[in-house]
VOKOLLO-887983 format. One record per residue (C-alpha): residue number from 1; x, y, z. Coordinates in Angstrom, 1 decimal, padded with zeros to 4 digits. Layout:
% VOKOLLO-887983
<atom num="NUM" x="X" y="Y" z="Z"/>
...
% end
This chain:
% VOKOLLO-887983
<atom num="1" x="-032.6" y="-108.9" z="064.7"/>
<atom num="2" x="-031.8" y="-104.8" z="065.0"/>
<atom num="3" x="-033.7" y="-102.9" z="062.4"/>
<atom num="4" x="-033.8" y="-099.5" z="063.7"/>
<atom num="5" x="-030.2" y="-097.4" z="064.5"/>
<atom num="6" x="-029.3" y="-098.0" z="068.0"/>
<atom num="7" x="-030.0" y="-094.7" z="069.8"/>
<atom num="8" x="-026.4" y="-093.7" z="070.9"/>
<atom num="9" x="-026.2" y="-092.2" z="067.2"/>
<atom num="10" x="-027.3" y="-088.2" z="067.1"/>
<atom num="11" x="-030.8" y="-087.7" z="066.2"/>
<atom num="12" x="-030.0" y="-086.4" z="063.2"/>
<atom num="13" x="-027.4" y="-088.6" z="062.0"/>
<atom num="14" x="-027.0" y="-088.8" z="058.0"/>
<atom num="15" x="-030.3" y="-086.7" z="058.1"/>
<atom num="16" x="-028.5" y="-083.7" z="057.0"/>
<atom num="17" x="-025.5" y="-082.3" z="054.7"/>
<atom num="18" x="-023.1" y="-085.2" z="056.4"/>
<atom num="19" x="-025.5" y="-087.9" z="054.4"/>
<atom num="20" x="-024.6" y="-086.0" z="050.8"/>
<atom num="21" x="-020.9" y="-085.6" z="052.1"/>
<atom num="22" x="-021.1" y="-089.9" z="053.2"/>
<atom num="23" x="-022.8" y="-090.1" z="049.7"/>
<atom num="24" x="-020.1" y="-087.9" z="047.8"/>
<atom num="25" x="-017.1" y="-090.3" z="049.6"/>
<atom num="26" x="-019.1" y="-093.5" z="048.1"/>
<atom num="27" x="-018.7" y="-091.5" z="045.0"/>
<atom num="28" x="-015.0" y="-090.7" z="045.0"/>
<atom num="29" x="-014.5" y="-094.3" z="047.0"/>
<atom num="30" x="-015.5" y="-095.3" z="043.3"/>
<atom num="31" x="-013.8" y="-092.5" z="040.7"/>
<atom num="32" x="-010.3" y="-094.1" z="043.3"/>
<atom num="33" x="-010.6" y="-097.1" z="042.3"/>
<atom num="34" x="-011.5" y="-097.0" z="038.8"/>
<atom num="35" x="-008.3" y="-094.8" z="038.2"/>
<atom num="36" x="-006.1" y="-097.2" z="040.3"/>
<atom num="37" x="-007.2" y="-100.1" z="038.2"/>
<atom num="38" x="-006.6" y="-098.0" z="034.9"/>
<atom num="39" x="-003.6" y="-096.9" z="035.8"/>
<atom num="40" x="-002.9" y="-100.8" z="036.5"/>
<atom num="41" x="-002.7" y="-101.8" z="032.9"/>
<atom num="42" x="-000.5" y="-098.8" z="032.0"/>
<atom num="43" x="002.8" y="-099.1" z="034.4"/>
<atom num="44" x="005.6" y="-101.7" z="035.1"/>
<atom num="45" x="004.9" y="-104.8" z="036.1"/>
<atom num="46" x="006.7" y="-104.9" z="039.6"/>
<atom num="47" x="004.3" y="-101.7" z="040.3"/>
<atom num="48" x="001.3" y="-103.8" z="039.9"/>
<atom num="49" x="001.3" y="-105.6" z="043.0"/>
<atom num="50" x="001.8" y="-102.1" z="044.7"/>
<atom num="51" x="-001.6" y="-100.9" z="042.4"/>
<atom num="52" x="-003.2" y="-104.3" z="042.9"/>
<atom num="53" x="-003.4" y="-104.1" z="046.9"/>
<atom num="54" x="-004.4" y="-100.3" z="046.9"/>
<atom num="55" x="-007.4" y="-100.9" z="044.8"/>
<atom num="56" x="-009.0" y="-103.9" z="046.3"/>
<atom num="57" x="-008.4" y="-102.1" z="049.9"/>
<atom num="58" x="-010.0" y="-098.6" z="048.6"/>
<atom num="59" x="-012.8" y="-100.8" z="046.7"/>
<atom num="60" x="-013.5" y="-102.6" z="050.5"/>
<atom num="61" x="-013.6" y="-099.6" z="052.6"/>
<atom num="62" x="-016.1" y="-097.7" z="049.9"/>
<atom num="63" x="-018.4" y="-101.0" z="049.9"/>
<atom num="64" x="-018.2" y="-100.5" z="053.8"/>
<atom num="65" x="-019.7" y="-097.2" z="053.5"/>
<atom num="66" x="-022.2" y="-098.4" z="051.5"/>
<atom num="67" x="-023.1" y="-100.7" z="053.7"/>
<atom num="68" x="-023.7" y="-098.3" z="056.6"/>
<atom num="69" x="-025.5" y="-095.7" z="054.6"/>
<atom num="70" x="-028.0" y="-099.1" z="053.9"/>
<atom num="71" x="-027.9" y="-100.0" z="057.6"/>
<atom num="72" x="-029.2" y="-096.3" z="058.6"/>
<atom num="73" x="-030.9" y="-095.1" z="055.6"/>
<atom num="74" x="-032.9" y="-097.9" z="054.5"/>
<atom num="75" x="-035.6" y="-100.0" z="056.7"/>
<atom num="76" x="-033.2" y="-103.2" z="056.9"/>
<atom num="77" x="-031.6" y="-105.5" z="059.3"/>
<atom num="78" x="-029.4" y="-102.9" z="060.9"/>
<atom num="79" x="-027.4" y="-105.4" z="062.7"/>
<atom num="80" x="-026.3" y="-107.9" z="058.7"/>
<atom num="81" x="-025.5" y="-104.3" z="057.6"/>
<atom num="82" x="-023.0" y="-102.9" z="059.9"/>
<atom num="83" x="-021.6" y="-106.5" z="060.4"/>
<atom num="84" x="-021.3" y="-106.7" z="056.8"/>
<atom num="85" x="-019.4" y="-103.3" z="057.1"/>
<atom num="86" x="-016.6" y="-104.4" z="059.1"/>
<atom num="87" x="-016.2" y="-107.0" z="057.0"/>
<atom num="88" x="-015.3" y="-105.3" z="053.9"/>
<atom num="89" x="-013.2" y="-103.1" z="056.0"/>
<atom num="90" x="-011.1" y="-106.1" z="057.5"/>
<atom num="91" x="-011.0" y="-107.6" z="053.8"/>
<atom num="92" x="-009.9" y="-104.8" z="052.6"/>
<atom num="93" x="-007.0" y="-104.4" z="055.4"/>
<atom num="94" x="-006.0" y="-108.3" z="054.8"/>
<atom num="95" x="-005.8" y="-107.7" z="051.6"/>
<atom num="96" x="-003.1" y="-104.5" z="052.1"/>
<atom num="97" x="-001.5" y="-106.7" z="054.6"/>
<atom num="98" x="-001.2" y="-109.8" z="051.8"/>
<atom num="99" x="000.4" y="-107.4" z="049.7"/>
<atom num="100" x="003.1" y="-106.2" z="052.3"/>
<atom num="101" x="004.0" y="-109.7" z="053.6"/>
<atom num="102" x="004.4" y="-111.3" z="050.6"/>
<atom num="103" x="007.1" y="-108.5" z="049.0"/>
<atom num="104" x="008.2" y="-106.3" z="051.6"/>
<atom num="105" x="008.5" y="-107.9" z="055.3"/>
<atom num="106" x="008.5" y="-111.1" z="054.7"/>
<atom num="107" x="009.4" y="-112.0" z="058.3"/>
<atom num="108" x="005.9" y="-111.7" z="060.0"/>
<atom num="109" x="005.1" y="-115.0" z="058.3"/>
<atom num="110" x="002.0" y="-113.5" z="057.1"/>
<atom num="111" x="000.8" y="-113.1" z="060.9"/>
<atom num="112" x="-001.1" y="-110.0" z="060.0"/>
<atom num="113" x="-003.2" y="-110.9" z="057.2"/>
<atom num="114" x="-004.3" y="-114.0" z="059.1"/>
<atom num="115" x="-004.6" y="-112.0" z="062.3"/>
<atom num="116" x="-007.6" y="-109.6" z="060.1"/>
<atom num="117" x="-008.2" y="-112.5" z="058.3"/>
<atom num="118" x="-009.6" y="-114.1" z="061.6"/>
<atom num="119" x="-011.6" y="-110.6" z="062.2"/>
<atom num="120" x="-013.6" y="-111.6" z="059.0"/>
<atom num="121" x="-014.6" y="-114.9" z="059.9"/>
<atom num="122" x="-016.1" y="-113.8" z="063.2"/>
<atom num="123" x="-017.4" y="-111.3" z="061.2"/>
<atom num="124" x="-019.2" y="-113.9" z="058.9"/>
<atom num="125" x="-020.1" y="-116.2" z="062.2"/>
<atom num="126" x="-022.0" y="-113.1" z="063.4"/>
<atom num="127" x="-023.7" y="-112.3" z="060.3"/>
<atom num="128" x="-024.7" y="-115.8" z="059.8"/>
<atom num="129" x="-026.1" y="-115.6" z="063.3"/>
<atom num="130" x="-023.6" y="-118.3" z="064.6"/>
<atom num="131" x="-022.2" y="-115.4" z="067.4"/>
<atom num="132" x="-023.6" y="-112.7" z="068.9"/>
<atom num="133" x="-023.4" y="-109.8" z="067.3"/>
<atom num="134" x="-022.3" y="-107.7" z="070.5"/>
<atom num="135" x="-019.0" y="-109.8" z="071.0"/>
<atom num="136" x="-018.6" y="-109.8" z="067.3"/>
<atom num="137" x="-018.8" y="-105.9" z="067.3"/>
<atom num="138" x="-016.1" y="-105.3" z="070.4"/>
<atom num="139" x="-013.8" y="-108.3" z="068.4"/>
<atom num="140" x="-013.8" y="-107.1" z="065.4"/>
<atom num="141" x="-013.5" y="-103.2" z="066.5"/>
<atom num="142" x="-010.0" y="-103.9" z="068.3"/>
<atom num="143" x="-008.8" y="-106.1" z="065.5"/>
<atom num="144" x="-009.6" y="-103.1" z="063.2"/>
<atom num="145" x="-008.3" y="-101.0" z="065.5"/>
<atom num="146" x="-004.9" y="-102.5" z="066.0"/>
<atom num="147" x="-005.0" y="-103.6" z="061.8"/>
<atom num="148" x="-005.4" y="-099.6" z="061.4"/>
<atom num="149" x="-002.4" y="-098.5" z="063.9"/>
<atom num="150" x="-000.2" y="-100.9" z="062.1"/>
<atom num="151" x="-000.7" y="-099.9" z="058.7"/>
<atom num="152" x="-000.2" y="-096.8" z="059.9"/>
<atom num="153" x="003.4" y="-097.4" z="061.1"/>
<atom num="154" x="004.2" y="-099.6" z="058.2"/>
<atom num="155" x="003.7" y="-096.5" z="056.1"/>
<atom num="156" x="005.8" y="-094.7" z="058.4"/>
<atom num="157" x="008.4" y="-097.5" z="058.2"/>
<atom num="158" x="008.7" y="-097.6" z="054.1"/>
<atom num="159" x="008.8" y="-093.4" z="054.4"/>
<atom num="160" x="011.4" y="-094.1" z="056.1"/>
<atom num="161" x="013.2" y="-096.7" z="054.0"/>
<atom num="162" x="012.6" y="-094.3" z="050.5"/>
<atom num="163" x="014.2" y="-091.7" z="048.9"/>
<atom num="164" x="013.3" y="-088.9" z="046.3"/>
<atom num="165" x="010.5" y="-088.4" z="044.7"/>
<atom num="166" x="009.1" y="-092.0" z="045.8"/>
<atom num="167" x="009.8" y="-091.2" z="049.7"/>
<atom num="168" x="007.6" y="-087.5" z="049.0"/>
<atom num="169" x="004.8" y="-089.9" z="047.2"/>
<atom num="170" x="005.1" y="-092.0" z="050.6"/>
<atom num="171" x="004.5" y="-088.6" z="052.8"/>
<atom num="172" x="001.7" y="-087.9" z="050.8"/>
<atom num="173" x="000.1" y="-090.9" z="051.1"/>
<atom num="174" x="000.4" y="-091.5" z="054.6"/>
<atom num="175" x="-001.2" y="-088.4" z="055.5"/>
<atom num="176" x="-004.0" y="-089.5" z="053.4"/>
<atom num="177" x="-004.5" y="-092.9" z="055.2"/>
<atom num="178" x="-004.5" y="-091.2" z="058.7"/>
<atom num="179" x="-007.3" y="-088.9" z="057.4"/>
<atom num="180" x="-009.1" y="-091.7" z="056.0"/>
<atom num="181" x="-008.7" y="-094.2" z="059.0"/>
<atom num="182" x="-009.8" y="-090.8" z="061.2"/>
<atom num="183" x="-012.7" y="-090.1" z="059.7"/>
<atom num="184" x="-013.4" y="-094.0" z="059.5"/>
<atom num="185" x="-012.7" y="-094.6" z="063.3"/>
<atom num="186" x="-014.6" y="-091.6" z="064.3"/>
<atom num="187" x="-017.5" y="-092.2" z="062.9"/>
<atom num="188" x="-017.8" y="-095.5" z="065.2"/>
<atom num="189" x="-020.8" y="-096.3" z="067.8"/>
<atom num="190" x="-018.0" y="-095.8" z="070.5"/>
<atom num="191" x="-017.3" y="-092.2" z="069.4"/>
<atom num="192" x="-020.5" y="-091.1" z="069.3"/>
<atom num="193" x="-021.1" y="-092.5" z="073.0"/>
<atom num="194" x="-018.2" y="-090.4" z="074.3"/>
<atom num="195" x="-017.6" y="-087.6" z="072.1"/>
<atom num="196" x="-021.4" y="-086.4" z="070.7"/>
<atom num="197" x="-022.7" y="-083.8" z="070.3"/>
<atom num="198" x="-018.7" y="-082.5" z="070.8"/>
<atom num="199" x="-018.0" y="-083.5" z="067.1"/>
<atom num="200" x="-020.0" y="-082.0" z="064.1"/>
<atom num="201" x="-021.0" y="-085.3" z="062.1"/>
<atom num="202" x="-019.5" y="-083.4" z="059.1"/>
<atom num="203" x="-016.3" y="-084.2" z="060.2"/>
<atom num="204" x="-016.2" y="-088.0" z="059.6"/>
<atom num="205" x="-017.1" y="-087.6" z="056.2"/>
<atom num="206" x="-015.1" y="-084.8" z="055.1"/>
<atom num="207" x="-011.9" y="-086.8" z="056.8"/>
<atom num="208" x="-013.0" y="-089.8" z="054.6"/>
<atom num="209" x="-013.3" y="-087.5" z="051.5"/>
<atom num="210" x="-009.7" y="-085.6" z="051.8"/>
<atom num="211" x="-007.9" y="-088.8" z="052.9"/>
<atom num="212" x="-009.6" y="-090.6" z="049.5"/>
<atom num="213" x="-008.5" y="-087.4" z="047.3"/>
<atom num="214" x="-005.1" y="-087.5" z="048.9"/>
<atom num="215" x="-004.0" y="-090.8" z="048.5"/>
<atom num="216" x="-005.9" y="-090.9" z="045.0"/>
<atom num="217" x="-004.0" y="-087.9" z="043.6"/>
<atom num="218" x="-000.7" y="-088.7" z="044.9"/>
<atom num="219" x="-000.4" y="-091.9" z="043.5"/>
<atom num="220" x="-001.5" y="-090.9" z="040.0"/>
<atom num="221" x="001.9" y="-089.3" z="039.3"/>
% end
């Protein structure tokens, strides 16, 4: 087991303001949410699948975040942490995925929920100590990877589909999940090994916070 924070990470990493920024995204990662699932209850009910998928993927990628800040803050297995992280990040894509296959392209069979589906159970068989944690990592970091590229041009696909005031909502909201999934891929161990001390670490979690205000607004309309 890894308990300490492997030393490609900056000496000071989420020892200064980028902590309370990480610790102010958890926050609005959880204000999101809440609001999403509220507004659940007050529109039409072929919006609600829509609402349903949004939430549960915003709720998985703010439990990721906690999950780091417990890896690196707090004297625990650093290795069940970050593991546990990419987990609720994959859950949270398959979940987004489910939601897209099952009412708007029906013809991938549901191929990418299973395909970040699979990224969570080699997730959990790493955790549980069942694969090494290293192959897990560089498994589940291309799944994501690919998951996140994907749900980014499925955005760009339904933009394109939309008209109105629904295709500007659309915009919107796809520049808020390319901010989010920035500041989420750059603040990765492979980043920090080829672009520190390049990159302020207050850029991750001020990406995070304006893609999580972006998409949170927006959809409030």
């Amino acid at each position: 087991m890894k308990f300490q924070i492997p030393d490609i990470y900056p000496s000071d990493y989420m020892m200064t303001i980028d902590y309370y920024i990480w610790l102010a995204v958890v926050v609005i990662g959880i204000i999101s949410v809440l609001i999403f699932f509220a507004k659940i209850y007050k529109v039409e009910s072929i919006q609600k699948p829509y609402l349903y998928r949004i939430s549960f993927f915003l709720l998985l990628l703010t439990l990721q975040r906690v999950a780091y800040i417990i890896a690196v803050k707090l004297n625990v297995d650093y290795n069940f942490w970050t593991i546990l992280g990419y987990i609720c990040s994959l859950a949270g894509m398959t979940c987004f995925f489910l939601g897209i296959e099952k009412s708007v392209i029906r013809k991938t069979k549901y191929l990418l929920s299973l395909t970040t589906l699979l990224g969570v159970l080699i997730g959990l068989l790493a955790l549980f100590e069942f694969l090494d944690r290293d192959i897990a990592m560089k498994i589940t970091y291309i799944i994501s990877t690919l998951a996140t590229v994907i749900i980014i041009a499925l955005f760009a696909w339904m933009i394109s589909k939309s008209t109105g005031s629904i295709r500007r909502r659309s915009i919107i909201t796809f520049i808020g999940v390319v901010v989010l999934f920035m500041g989420i891929m750059m603040d990765s161990e492979l980043v920090y090994r080829t672009l520190w001390p390049t990159m302020p670490l207050i850029i991750p979690p001020i990406l995070n916070s304006i893609g999580l205000i972006t998409i949170t607004i927006t959809n409030m309309q």
